[in-house]
N, C-alpha and C positions, 0 to 999 in steps of 0.2 A: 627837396628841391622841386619848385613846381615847374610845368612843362606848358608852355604857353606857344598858342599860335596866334599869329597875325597876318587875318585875311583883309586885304584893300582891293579899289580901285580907286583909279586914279587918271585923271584927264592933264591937267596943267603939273603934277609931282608935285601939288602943295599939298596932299592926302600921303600919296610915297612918302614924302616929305618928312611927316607924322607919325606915317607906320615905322618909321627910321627910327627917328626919334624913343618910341616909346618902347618901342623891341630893346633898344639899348639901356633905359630907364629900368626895363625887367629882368635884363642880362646884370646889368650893374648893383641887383639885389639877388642874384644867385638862379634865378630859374635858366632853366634850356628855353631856349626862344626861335620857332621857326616862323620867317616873316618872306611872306608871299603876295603876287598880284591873282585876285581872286580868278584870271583865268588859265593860272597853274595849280589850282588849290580842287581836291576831291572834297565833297559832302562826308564821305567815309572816314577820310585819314582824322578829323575833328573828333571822334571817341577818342583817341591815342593823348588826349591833351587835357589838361588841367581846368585851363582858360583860353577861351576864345576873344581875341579880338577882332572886331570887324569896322572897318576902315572905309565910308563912301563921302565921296563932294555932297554938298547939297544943288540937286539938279533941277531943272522945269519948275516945277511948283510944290518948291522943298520937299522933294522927294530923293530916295537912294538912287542911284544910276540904276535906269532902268531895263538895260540891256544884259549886263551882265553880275552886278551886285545882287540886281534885286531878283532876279528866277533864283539865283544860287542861295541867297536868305531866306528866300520863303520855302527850298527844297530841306534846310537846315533846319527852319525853326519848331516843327514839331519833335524832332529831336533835341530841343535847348532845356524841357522841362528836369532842373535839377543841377545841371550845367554853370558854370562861371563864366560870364560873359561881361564885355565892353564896346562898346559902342565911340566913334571919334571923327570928325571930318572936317573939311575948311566948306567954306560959304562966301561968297562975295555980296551977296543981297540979303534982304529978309532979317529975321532977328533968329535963327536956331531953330524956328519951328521943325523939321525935315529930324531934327536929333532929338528932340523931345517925342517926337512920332515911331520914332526907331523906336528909343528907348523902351517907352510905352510897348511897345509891339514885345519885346525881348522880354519885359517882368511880365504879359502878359503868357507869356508862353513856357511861366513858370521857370524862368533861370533867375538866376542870382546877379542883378548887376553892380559894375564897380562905378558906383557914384552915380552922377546921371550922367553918362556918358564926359567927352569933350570934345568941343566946338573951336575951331578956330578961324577969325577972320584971313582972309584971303593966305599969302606965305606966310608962314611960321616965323616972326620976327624971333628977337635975344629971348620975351620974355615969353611969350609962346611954346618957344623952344623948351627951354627948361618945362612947362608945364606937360609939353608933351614927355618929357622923361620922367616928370613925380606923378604924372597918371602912370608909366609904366613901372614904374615904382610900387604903386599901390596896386597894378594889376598882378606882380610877383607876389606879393604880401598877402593879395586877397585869399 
């Protein structure tokens, strides 16, 4: 059974939202799933886990939240080398760029990610939804 966590932030709970979502998608394929707002979440307790998920909006100029997602990723990510990671957020503008820049950042930093991340328009509608639980699907699997 693998041991996943799920670190977000989250402004409007359309990223919460998600991390809901996909925690449940990883619970409903067997792993332990702990799912958290990244400012209850230690840099440390992430060795303890399988897979990391990490959950931010796309903000300002498709970027992660830059207050509290983004110090806490970049304190993380010299530690990703080798690591199972995902990447997921909603966006109301823009076409994705802010996920594909993540993403990019994560493979470069030498982890392993699950797909290219997922992106979702504004709240998670019906089909959304579901997508957010076959990503966390495939994050238990990965």
């Amino acid at each position: 059974m693998s041991k996943v966590i799920v670190v977000y932030w989250s402004g409007t709970g359309n990223t919460e939202k998600m991390a809901e979502l996909i925690a449940k998608g990883a619970e409903g394929k067997g792993a332990s799933v702990v799912c958290k707002n990244v400012s209850a979440a230690s840099v440390a307790e992430l060795a303890d886990y399988d897979v990391v998920a990490f959950g931010s909006p796309s903000m300002g100029v498709e970027t992660i939240e830059e207050t509290e997602m983004e110090p806490f990723f970049s304190e993380v990510l010299p530690g990703l080398k080798g690591k199972k990671a995902a990447v997921f957020g909603s966006y109301g503008w823009g076409d994705g760029e802010w996920l594909r820049t993540w993403a990019d950042r994560v493979r470069e930093a030498g982890a392993r990610l699950v797909g290219d991340g997922l992106a979702v328009h504004e709240a998670p509608d019906d089909i959304s939804s579901a997508d957010c639980v076959a990503y966390g699907e495939r994050i238990a699997a990965f």
